[in-house]
C-alpha positions in Angstrom: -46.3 42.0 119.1 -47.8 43.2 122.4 -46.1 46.0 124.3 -45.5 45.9 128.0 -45.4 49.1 130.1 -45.9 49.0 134.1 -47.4 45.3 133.9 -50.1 46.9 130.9 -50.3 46.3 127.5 -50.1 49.8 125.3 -49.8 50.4 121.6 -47.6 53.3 120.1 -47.3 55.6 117.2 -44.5 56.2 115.6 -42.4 54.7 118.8 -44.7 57.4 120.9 -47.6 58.0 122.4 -48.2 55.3 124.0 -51.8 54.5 124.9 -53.2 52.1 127.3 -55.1 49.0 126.0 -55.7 47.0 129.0 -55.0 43.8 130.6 -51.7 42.2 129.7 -53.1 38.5 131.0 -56.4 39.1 129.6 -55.3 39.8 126.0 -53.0 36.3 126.1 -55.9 34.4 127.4 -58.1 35.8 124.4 -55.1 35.6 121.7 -55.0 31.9 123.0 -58.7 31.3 122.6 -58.0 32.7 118.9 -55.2 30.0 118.7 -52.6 32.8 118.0 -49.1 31.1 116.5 -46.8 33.0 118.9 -46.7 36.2 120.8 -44.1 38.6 121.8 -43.7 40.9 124.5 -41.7 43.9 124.8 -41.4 46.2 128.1 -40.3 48.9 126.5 -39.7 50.8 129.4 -37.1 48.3 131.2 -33.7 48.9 129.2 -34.5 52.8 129.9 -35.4 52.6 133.4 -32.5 50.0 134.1 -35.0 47.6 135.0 -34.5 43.8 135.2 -37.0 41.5 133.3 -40.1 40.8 135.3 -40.3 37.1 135.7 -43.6 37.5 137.5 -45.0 38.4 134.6 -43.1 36.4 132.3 -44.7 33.2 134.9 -47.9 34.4 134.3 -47.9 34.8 130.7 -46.7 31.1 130.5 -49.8 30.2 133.4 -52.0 31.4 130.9 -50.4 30.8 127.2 -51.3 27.7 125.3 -48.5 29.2 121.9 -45.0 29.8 122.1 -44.0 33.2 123.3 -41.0 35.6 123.5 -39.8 37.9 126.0 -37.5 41.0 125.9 -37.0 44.1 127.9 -34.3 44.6 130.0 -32.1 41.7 129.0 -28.9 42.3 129.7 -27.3 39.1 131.5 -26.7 35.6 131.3 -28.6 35.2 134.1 -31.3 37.1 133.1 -31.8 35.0 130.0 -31.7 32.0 131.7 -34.6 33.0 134.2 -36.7 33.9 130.9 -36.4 30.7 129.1 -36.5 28.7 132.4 -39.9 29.9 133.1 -41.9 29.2 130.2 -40.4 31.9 127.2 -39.0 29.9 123.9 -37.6 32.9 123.0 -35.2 36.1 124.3 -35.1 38.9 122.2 -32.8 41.3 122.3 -32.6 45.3 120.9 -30.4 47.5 122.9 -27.7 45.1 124.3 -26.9 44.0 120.7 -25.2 47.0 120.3 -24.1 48.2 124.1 -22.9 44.8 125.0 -22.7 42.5 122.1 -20.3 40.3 123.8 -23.0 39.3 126.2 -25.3 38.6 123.7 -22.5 36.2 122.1 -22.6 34.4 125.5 -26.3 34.3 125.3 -26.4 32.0 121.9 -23.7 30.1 122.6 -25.2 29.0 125.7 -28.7 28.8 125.3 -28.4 28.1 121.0 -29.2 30.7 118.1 -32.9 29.4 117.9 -33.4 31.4 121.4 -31.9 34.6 120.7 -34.0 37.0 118.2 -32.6 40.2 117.4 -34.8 43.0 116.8 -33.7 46.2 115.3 -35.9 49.3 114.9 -35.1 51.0 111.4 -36.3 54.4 110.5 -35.7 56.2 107.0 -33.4 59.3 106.6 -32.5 60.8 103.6 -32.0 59.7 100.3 -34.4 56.6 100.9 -31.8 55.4 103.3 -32.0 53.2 106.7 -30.8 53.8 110.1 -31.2 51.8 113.1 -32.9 53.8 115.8 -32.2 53.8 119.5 -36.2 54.1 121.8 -33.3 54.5 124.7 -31.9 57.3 123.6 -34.0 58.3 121.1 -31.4 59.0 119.0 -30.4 57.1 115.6 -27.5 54.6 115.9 -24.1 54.4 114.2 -24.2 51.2 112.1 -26.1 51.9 109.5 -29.0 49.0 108.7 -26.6 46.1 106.6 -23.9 46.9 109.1 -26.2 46.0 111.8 -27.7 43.3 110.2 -24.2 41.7 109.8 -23.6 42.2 113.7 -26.5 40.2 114.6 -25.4 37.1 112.2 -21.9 37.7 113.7 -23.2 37.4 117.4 -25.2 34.1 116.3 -28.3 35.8 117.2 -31.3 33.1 115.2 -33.3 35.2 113.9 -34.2 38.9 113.2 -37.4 40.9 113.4 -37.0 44.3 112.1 -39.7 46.8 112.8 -40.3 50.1 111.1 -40.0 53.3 113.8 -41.8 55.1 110.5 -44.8 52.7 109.6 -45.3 51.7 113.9 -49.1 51.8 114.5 -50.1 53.3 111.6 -51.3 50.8 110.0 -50.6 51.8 106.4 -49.1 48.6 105.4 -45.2 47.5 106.1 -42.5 49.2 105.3 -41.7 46.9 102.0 -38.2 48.6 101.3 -36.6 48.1 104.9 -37.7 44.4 104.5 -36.4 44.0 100.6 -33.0 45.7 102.0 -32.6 43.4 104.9 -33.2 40.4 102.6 -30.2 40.6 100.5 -28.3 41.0 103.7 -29.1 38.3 105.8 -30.2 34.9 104.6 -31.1 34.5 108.9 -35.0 34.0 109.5 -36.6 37.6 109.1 -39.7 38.9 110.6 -41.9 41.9 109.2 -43.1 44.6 111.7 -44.7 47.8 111.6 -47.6 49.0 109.7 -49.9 46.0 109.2 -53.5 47.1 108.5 -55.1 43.5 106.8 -53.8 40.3 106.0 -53.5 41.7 102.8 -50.5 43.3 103.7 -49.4 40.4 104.9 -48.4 39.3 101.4 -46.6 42.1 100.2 -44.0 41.1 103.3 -43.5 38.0 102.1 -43.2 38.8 98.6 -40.4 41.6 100.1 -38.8 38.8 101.3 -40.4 38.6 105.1 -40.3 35.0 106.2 -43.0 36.0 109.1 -44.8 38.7 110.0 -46.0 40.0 112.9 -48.1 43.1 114.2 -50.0 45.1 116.8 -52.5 47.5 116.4 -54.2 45.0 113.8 -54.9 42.5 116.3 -55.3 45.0 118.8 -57.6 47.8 117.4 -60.9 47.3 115.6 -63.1 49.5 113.1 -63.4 53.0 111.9 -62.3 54.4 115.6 -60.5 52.1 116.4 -62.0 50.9 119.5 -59.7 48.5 121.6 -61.7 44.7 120.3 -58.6 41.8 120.5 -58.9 40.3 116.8 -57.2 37.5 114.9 -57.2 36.2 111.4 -58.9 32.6 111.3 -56.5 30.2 110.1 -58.5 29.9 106.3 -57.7 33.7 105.9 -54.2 33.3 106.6 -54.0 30.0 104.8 -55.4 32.3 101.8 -52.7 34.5 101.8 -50.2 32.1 102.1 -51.7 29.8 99.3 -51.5 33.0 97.0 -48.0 34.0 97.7 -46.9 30.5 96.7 -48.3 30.7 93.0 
């Protein structure tokens, strides 16, 4: 999960200070050299600014990206979506409009199919070991509480869903194993682990939570004791490892 902010690429903490981490273009070409599965990229400034998506980048990113990737940030009309996909995303994925215009999103999977729309839904912890959804526009929590929101996003044909912990975001203390064991017995839709990821021992715990992927930032992104900024990736044998041993 890489994080877009004026064309950079910055990691946060706790859905906060964000720091800068360099070239957007340069960490794709490196994540490709790595042979990477799939990135996504988030401006996570657009939908608060108003901004549109910035095809620009989103045509650069596909110049320079031999993996699938997916785009979000600002999404908010058919249009939009259709400029994504059209030059060179697989993927559109969606936060705020799920829940501030959830008929567009509709529009969105019916025309362009469920496997292009991923809904991701930021989930922090309240009281009583209970989930709400949280808003980074408004910075506020949301109404629907975490099944309800889940149920939305199956209701609005959205593909898959990638739910990332506000609580465990960049501090790499492993994911958030509860939120992911709750959304399981809600949704039987794809579901993607996010938040917290320190190893790709951690790695198996999502899947044993019930995480059909999992993705992460500041693990590929930051390196060693001080975390100095060193683009990283799991070789295939290490993930091939984990996988093997979650099967038996």
């Amino acid at each position: 999960m890489l994080l877009l902010s004026d064309g950079g690429l910055v990691k946060s903490k706790n859905f906060q200070d964000c720091r800068y981490v360099g070239d957007a273009l340069n960490a794709v070409r490196i994540f490709s050299e790595k042979e990477a599965d799939e990135l996504v990229f988030l401006d996570i400034e657009a939908t608060r600014r108003g901004a549109s998506p910035d095809i620009e980048m989103i045509k650069a990113i596909a110049s320079e990206a031999y993996m699938p990737f997916a785009y979000g940030g600002g999404v908010r009309t058919l249009q939009q979506a259709e400029n994504i996909l059209r030059n060179g995303a697989e993927k559109i994925v969606l936060n705020d409009a799920i829940f501030s215009i959830p008929h567009i999103v509709e529009e969105m999977t019916k025309e362009f199919g469920s496997q292009a729309v991923v809904a991701c839904i930021d989930v922090k912890r309240i009281i009583f070991g209970k989930y709400a959804i949280f808003s980074y526009k408004d910075r506020t929590l949301r109404k629907p509480d975490l099944v309800t929101s889940i149920s939305l996003c199956e209701n609005l044909g959205c593909g898959e869903i990638i739910v990332q912990s506000v609580d465990h975001d960049g501090q790499r203390t492993g994911y958030d194993v509860p939120s992911i064991q709750r959304t399981r017995k809600a949704t039987s839709l794809p579901l993607v682990a996010l938040g917290g990821a320190r190893s790709v021992e951690d790695f198996r715990a999502a899947f044993q939570a019930g995480a059909d992927a999992v993705a992460a930032g500041s693990m590929f992104i930051f390196w060693g004791k001080y975390q100095a900024v060193l683009i990283n990736y799991p070789t295939s044998q290490e993930i091939r490892s984990i996988l093997h041993a979650d099967m038996h």
